[in-house]
Every structure is written in C-alpha cells, then in structure tokens.
Steps between C-alpha positions, in 0.01 A plus 500: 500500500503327816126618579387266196691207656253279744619238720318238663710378847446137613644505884320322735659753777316786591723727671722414156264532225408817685844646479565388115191642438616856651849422309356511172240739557787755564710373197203600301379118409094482520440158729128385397504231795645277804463098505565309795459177322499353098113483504491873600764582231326317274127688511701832558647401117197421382347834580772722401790364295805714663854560302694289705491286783683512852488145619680366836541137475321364868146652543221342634268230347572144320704682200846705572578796319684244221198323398267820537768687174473183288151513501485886421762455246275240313177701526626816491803602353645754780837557619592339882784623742587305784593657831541216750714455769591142385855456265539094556590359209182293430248767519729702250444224264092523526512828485758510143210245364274773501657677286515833776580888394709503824618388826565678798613376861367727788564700622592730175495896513305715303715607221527072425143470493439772254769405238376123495114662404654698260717208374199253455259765358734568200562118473137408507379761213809406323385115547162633346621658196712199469183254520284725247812454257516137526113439476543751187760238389329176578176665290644588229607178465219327541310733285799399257433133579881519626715317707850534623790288527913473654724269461900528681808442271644234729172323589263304298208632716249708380279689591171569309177682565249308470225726649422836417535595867875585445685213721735294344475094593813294462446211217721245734467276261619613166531224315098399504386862400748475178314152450227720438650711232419354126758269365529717222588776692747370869814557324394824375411608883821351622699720283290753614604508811878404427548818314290737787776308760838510247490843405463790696255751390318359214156498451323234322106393461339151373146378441447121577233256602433335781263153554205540746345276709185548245688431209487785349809706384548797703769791322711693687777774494812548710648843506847514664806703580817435669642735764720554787300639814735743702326479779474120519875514367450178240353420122102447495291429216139679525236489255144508397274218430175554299269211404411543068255245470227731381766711271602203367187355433343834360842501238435173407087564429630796308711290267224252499260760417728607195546174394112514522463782280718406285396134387126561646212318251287792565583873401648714783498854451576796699329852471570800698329728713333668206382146352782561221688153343852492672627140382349137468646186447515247222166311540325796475612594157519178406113490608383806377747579207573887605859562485723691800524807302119561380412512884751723583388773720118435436219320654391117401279480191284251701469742793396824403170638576421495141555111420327428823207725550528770718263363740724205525779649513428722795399202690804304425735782664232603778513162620909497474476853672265323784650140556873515330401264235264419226432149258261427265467372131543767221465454114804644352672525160858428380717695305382328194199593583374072589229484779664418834326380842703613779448419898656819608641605866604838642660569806688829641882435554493662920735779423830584729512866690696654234332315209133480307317229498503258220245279327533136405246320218535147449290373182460143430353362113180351564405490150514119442338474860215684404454323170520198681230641775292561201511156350453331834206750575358377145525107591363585874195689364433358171444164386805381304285317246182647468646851582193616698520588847563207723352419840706745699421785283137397447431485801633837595299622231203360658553635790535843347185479313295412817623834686382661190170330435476568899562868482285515162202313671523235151505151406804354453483095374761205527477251265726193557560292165602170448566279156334193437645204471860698479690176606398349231677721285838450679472125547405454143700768291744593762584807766647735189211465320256569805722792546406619160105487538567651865642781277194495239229492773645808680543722168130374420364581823702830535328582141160519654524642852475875526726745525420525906528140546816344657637109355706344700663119538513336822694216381443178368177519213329752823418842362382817696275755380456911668219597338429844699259785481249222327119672462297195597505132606410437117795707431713251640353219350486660175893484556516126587288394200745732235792286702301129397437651149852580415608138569269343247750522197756252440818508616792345304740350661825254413221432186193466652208634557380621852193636618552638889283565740529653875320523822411821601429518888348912604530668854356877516585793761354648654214189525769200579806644707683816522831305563697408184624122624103433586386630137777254304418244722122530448562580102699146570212320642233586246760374221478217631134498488521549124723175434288298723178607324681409148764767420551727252251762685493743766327507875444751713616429849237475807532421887416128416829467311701606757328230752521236202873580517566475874283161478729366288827617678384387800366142362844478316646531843267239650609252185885573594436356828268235407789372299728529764259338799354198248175633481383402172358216394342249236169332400472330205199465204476192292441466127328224382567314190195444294702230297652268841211615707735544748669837707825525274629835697457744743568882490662684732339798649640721807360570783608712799454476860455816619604553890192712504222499211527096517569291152527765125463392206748593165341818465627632810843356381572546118390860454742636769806267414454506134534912550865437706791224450332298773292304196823328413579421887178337535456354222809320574351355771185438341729265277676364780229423711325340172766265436554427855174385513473301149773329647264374848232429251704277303704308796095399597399372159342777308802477227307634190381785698634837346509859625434854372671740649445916345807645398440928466644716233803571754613166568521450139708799445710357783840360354562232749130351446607194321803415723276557808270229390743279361644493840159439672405225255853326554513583868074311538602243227256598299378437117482847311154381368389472889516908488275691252544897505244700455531869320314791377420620145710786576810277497402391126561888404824495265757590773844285449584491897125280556569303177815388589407427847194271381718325298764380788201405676405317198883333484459404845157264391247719727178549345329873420182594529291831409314540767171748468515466161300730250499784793783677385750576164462191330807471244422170294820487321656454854275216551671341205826611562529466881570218704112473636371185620132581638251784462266558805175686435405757710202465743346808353408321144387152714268705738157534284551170309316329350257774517699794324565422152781723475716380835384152282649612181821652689542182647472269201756713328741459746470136512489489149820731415644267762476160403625656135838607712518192690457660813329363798194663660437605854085692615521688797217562756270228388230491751208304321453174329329657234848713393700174576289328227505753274881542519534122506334478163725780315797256624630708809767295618484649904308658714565718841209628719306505762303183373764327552673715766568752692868561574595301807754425752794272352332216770202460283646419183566167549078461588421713223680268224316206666141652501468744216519251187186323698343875499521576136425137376205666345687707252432414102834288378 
C-alpha cells in the first residue's frame, strides 16, 4: 500500500529534506520530489500531482510554507502535513485556516510520521467520496429544479437555498421575503411553519405564490418535516423547496385546453394511432350531425381514402407523416347527407414513452364562407347590372387571349364601344331607366358577336369587345358594322321610343401593340375618332391618333396654366346696325398669349377645353373679363354698347350658370340687356337640363342668340318655344353672295322665317359691299365682318365706333 502513496517534501534544508526523504523511502512511501522554496513546490505539483504533501512552514522565497498549501489546496485538491519546528500560538492559527491533514512539531520519530500519512490518506479519500456525494446531491437537485431549506424551533431565522449550489443563505430579514408571498396565501405559509415548529415530527407540504420583481406570479412548493437531530442535540425543521411555475402553468393550460375542447366553435376530434374515431366534442356533431356511437371504433366518413380520393388521401397523411401536421379545405357530407365545406387540420398528438401517438383534427364550417366567396367573386368579376364581365375580368381575359393569339401566330382585335348621346338618356328619363337600355344594348350586342368573341363592360356606357382568332382586317370590321346594325331598332323605354347608337373605336394585335393596356387605350383613341367625325360609326386606330391625343393632353395642360398665370386674353368684333348706322355691340373672342408660339386664336382654345371641364373654367372668365370690360366701356361713354360673349354646351349644362352671372352683372352694375349669350343649335335639341337653363337666363333679362345658324340641327319648334332673341347666319351661306343663288335663297329664308318670329338678325363674315347691300335689302338688321372689322384690342373700340358709321355711309337705307 504504502508504495502507491507519493509525497512531495517542501523543506528548504538540505541535510533535512535529505533525511525525510531516506525516512520515508524506508517506510515504504514513494517521494516524487524535494522543494526548497513555494515556487519549486509549486512546478514540482504541476508536473506530478503527489498523494500528499510534506510542508515545513519557513522555506525560502517571498511565500512560507502557509501561503504555498492554500494555494495548492485551491488549485489542487491534495492533502498537506505540516512538520515545522514552530508551535507559537499565531502560526497555529494560519496554519488551522488552511484547513491542514496534520501537524507535527520536530523533531517527531518515525513511527509518528507514518501514522499521521496514514491518518490523512484515509481522511482525504474519505473527503472525496464525501464531495462526489454532495455534488450527486446538489445535481440532482438542480436537475429537479430543487432547493433546500431549515428553519430552528426557537428562532425565526431561516435558512433557504436559494442556489442550486447546495449552501444555505440566512434571510436576515424575514419579514420583507413574506412581503413577497401573495396576500392570498401569507397566512397559509405562516401556519406552515407554526405547525413544522409546534409539533415534533410531522410532515407537511404547501404550494403558494410568490410576487416577482417582473410581475409575474412565480408558484412554489415547500416540503417540510420536523425532527430532533441527536447529534446537534435540539428540534430542526428541514425541507425541500421546488419552484412549480411550469407544473402549474402546464395544469392550468390543460384545464384551459379542456375547457377548449369542450365549448370550442370548431370540431375537435381525436383519432388514434390507427386513424380510428376515439371521441369528439359537441361542435363537431353539432357541425356534422354524426352521433358518438355511429363513429365508434371506425374511421371519419370525411377521411377515408374512398370519400377523398386515394391520391389525396395519401398525400394528406404523407405530409402528416413528414411535417406532424396537415390543413387544407375538404368537401364533406353530413349525416343527413347536406353538402358541407370544411377547413380541416391534422396534427399528431407527440406520444409519451409508454404510449402511441395520437392524432388531433380540428374542422371548421366554411360553408356560408364559401357561398359568400362565391357571391363576392360574382360582383368582383361580373358586372352587377349588365352581368357581363367587368373591367377586372375583361381585362384578364384580354390578356389571356393575346398569349394565345401570340402562341397561335393570329389576329386578335379590341374594339372599345361607347353610346351616343347616353347622358341624355339619364338626364332626361333618369339613371333606372339608362340602366335598363344599358341592359338592352348588351343582350343586343351579345346576340350578334360570335361564339369566340368576349363582351365586356368597363363601366359607365364604355363597352369592351375580345374578338380573337379573327381571319382578316375585314373580319373585324365585318364585326363592328353587325354591332352599328343591331342598334338601329327602337328601344322602348319609360314609353318612348329610342333609337341608340354607339361609337366603336378598333385596335388590332399583332399590328398595334402586343400589350393589353396599349390595345384598350388605342381601341380608346380611335372611339374617339368616330364621335368626332359624327358618331354612330366605327374607326380604325392609326399612329396619328395617338399624337392627336398627346396634343391635346399636353395643350390641356398648357390651358390649366394659362388660367392660372393670366394668359388669356380678349379682342373684340363689332356688329353694325343697318337700322342706327351705328356699332350697337361687340363680340367677344379669346385669344391666348402663348409664352412661346406668340398670340392663338379660339381654335387653339375651344377644341381642347371643350373636350375637358376647363371650357366651364374659362368660359367663366371669358364672362368675367366681358363684363369687366362693358363696365370700362360704359364709365367712358359708350353706354348703349352691348357684348356677346359664347357660352359652350358645358357651361350651359353647368348648374350654377345663372347665379354666376347674376353675381357678375350685380357685382359690374350692369343691365341684363348689356350681355347677349350666344349658343349653338345643339343646345336647341330637346334636352330639359339646356331648356331650363335658357330659360333662367331668359328670367334674368339677358338676350340669346343662335349663333352659326342653319349649320347644324335646326329644331324650329324650339325657335318658337325657346327663349331666342337673335339668329346669326353663318359665314358659310354669306361667302358667295350675291353671286350664288342658293347661299342667296338660304339667306332670304332665314331673314324671312325671322322677321315672322320676331327675332333679330345678325350676318357674319361680311367682307364686301356688294353682300352688305344685298343683305341690307332683305332687311338684315346687323352685320359682323371684316368690312367692318377685324377683331381688335379693347383700346380700339372706342375709335372704331367713331370712324366706322363714316365707312359704311354708302350702304342702301
């Protein structure tokens, strides 16, 4: 035995280490090294760890034999025996501190030295086994999540572990840990602890909760039992103390989760390993009408391989095999055999070490949600009047039949439709009833497309036409002119008697565009085309269009900031009265100044703004600007002097017309008969919304006047019946007189159906004597033109009223 026990002696004596060394040698020990000093001991340690350690107290260096065995004790565990010569009381006490297997004054015989080796060897392995038993303790603990705690019977002190690392740590202050203890729960601890201290031997356990700095409730549970210790000779309390948050928490999800089950919307079921029905709760019978004992011991009707395919039913279970889970929508039937849409979910139930796995299925009723889906999928796609595809779906469509008329190297053709004059319909009869022809134009057009062709509504009175796989360019005409023909017949509605019409604009692939957006926008442009050229036909679209278009988007954008940076302006024409011989008015005509291209006449004006809402923006100030000036003219004497001033189709639709110039006539104090309006035929045509607004005009004492009269749809029963004033004829029938005999005739008929309405006469673009005569004669009662005038700068008026009557003093009376 003693040839397995090596010792390392510390002796910074020569002649003495040599003679231990020979002392041990013969009592069999195995001595793996002499140190003179506690850096020598040190590296000798480090190199080969012996049993124990022979350490005299004074050796050489700056650490004594003392402070050389705390060290080693700290780093390395091993056993040290002092042999010193020094006994004084205070070097005892160091050497106690270190906690030493023995101390022995020299000199000391051999028999004294080998007892005290023996002695410490036993003690140290018996200090080891101790040790592995404790850290077996303090780990099973933790691994229990486990703490330990004491209290005395006498004391209120206790002792708690609050570390897995086995010490116990006074709580000195008692009183602020119970603070932390739940209300609900102190006197329960307290009694706790009274009974462990009162009675001798019990055993008792509670669970309570304690407040954390977090705010969160934290469970715990004291174990206890109360015990006299013999060999402390008085009554100790010792128990266990094991933190229950989780347990608790898990207990409480698992009544949740039954309380889940049980009052759960959706149906909860649970199958077994073998996919067989083991119970279910009330929604799902409620849901599905099966009852608890049909199921019994058999698979769900809904989930067999038969109901579901077997394709899909492999799939569903691979994938729950592969990822734990499965969910997806399933058509199933109830009991009673009713269709039933169910979003379905599968999971696997992980199963215990002594138990099988499970299987959950949740199934929720979707059936009014899928209804629903289906109703809100018909009002996204379709048209809710018309029911024909709407834009969204159209337009998908479209895009559809271009990968196939791509793929198929074909024509495909847009045409873009539009009804004429639709507003009409709905200002006159009302929106219901325009919904109604909406609904007869679609069924009519739908009656002569083909079978390949696609009819959809944009919105509004807009239509869209697919017309793919079409043969020819004629082919797609050929479909255009069926879609004129089959509005010629009447259409009765609210009583009367409608014939529609529609512009039909065409865009082509591959020819056009490839891109859908670019075709309906080009199919757009040509519509357009149609109306402007007189409606009711179709027009192919060309490159020209699309720079036509961008001219006028980008001149409408010019005209927006004209308005806003006072760019326009006005001259003004006279008419001269053949009766006064005198300049009775002047006419209003705009004129821009351009930053760039210089002064522009109307034409570069009306078009644009009469095709956008700026036409009732600058009229406005057309009308403003008018009176404004009226106003100048009559502070400086010209008081007779009236002004023309065109009002467009717009204006006239425009509600707040008549207030607008009530305010301008009040604001300029200005007569109403110093303000003549001048319109087009097309404001004659029977709509109420123009009628009404020429007669407020008429109730505010302004004058009307046809202007380019005989050019357009001439309605004579609204020359009788509406508020008209004055009839201008257009320069087109004054051009060729007196030489044409018809422009002659067409003239004397005017003038002739005129004086028999009482209405006053105005000839535009006289530019000879010889027509001035000849008007003069047939009673004319004013003429405008360059005879008498170009249209000048408001400055020249005044000199024009002064010189012209001198001018045209030759004219017959």
């Amino acid at each position: 035995m003693n040839k397995c026990i090596s010792i390392l002696i510390v002796e910074d004596e020569k002649i003495v280490a040599l003679d231990l060394k020979r002392r041990l040698t013969k009592l069999g020990y195995q001595v793996t090294g002499m140190a003179a000093s506690g850096q020598q001991a040190i590296a000798l340690v480090e190199q080969n760890l012996p049993n124990i350690i022979l350490m005299d107290i004074h050796i050489q260096g700056n650490m004594d034999g003392i402070e050389v065995a705390n060290l080693l004790q700290k780093t390395h565990n091993v056993p040290v025996i002092y042999l010193t010569a020094y006994s004084e009381e205070k070097t005892i006490t160091r050497a106690k501190a270190t906690k030493p297997y023995g101390y022995l004054l020299k000199p000391f015989s051999d028999r004294e030295l080998h007892i005290i080796v023996q002695v410490s060897i036993e003690r140290h392995e018996s200090d080891i086994m101790l040790q592995a038993k404790e850290q077996h303790f303090r780990l099973a603990l933790e691994a229990a999540r486990l703490g330990t705690w004491e209290a005395s019977k006498d004391s209120r002190e206790i002792f708690m572990g609050k570390t897995c690392d086995g010490n116990l740590e006074p709580i000195s202050d008692w009183e602020s840990f119970y603070l932390t203890i739940d209300n609900n729960d102190k006197h329960r601890v307290l009694d706790f602890i009274k009974k462990l201290r009162t009675k001798k031997g019990s055993i008792a356990e509670i669970e309570f909760r304690v407040n954390s700095e977090s705010g969160k409730n934290l469970w715990y549970k004291l174990y206890g039992k109360s015990f006299v210790n013999f060999y402390a000779g008085k009554h100790q309390i010792v128990g266990i103390l094991q933190d229950t948050t989780e347990s608790r928490l898990s207990k409480d999800q698992l009544a949740q989760a039954a309380t889940v089950f049980k009052c759960a919307a959706e149906g909860i079921i649970i199958l077994n390993k073998d996919r067989i029905f083991v119970c279910a709760n009330n929604a799902f019978h409620k849901i599905t009408k099966f009852q608890q004992r049909y199921l019994k011991n058999k698979e769900l009707p809904f989930l067999t391989s038969r109901s579901l395919g077997e394709v899909a039913y492999n799939k569903i279970w691979q994938s729950i095999d592969e990822h734990g889970q499965w969910r997806g929508e399933i058509t199933a039937f109830k009991s009673n055999k009713e269709i039933l849409y169910v979003w379905l979910t599968i999971g696997i139930i992980p199963a215990e070490a002594s138990e099988e796995h499970q299987f959950v299925v949740m199934i929720s009723d979707i059936t009014a949600m899928r209804e629903t889906q289906e109703q809100l999928s018909q009002i996204a796609y379709y048209d809710n009047l018309t029911k024909l595809p709407n834009r969204m779906l159209i337009m998908d469509r479209l895009k559809l039949a271009l990968t196939k008329a791509t793929r198929d190297s074909s024509l495909l053709g847009v045409l873009f439709i539009d009804l004429d004059n639709f507003k009409r319909i709905n200002d006159t009869l009302g929106h219901a009833h325009g919904d109604s022809m909406l609904c007869f134009v679609s069924q009519r057009m739908l009656s002569v497309l083909r079978a390949s062709d696609t009819l959809g509504r944009l919105g509004g009175d807009e239509f869209l036409v697919i017309a793919s796989s079409a043969r020819s360019y004629d082919a797609l005409v050929t479909i255009a002119q069926k879609l004129l023909q089959c509005f010629l017949d009447p259409i009765v509605i609210g009583n009367m008697e409608i014939i529609p019409s529609c512009s039909i604009g065409i865009s082509i692939f591959p020819e056009h565009s490839a891109n859908h957006d670019e075709l309906v926008q080009m199919a757009d442009t040509a519509m357009y085309e149609a109306k402007n050229n007189g409606r009711n036909r179709y027009a192919l679209y060309h490159p020209a269009l699309k720079q036509k278009a961008v001219h006028y988007l980008t001149r409408e954008r010019e005209l927006h900031h004209a308005l806003i940076k006072d760019e326009f302006l006005l001259h003004y024409q006279p008419h001269f009265s053949l009766v006064t011989k005198k300049i009775t008015g002047v006419e209003a005509l705009i004129r821009w100044q351009h930053p760039v291209k210089g002064l522009l006449g109307p034409a570069e004006i009306i078009p644009v703004a009469e095709s956008s809402k700026l036409i009732v923006e600058i009229g406005n100030w057309v009308l403003t600007e008018a009176c404004r000036q009226i106003k100048q003219w009559r502070t400086d004497g010209h008081g007779e002097l009236r002004i023309s001033v065109n009002i467009s189709i717009r204006q006239l639709a425009d509600k707040s017309l008549q207030q607008f110039i009530a305010e301008l006539l009040y604001q300029y104090s200005l007569p109403a008969d110093s303000l003549e309006l001048e319109v087009t035929e097309s404001c004659l045509q029977n709509e109420l919304i123009y009628i009404t607004s020429l007669e407020q005009l008429e109730n505010l004492g302004i004058a009307i006047s046809i202007d380019d009269f005989g050019t357009g749809y001439s309605c004579l029963s609204s020359l009788k019946n509406l508020p008209i004033h004055r009839l201008k004829i257009d320069q087109s029938f004054i051009k060729n007189i007196p030489h044409d005999s018809n422009d002659c005739a067409i003239a004397a008929a005017i003038l002739a159906l005129a004086q028999k309405l009482n209405l006053q006469v105005t000839a535009e673009g006289i530019e000879t004597y010889d027509q001035a005569d000849f008007l003069a004669n047939l009673g004319c009662d004013e003429l405008q033109g360059y005879l008498l005038s170009k249209p000048v700068s408001p400055d020249l008026i005044p000199y024009l009223i002064k010189k012209i009557p001198d001018r045209m003093k030759a004219f017959n009376s």
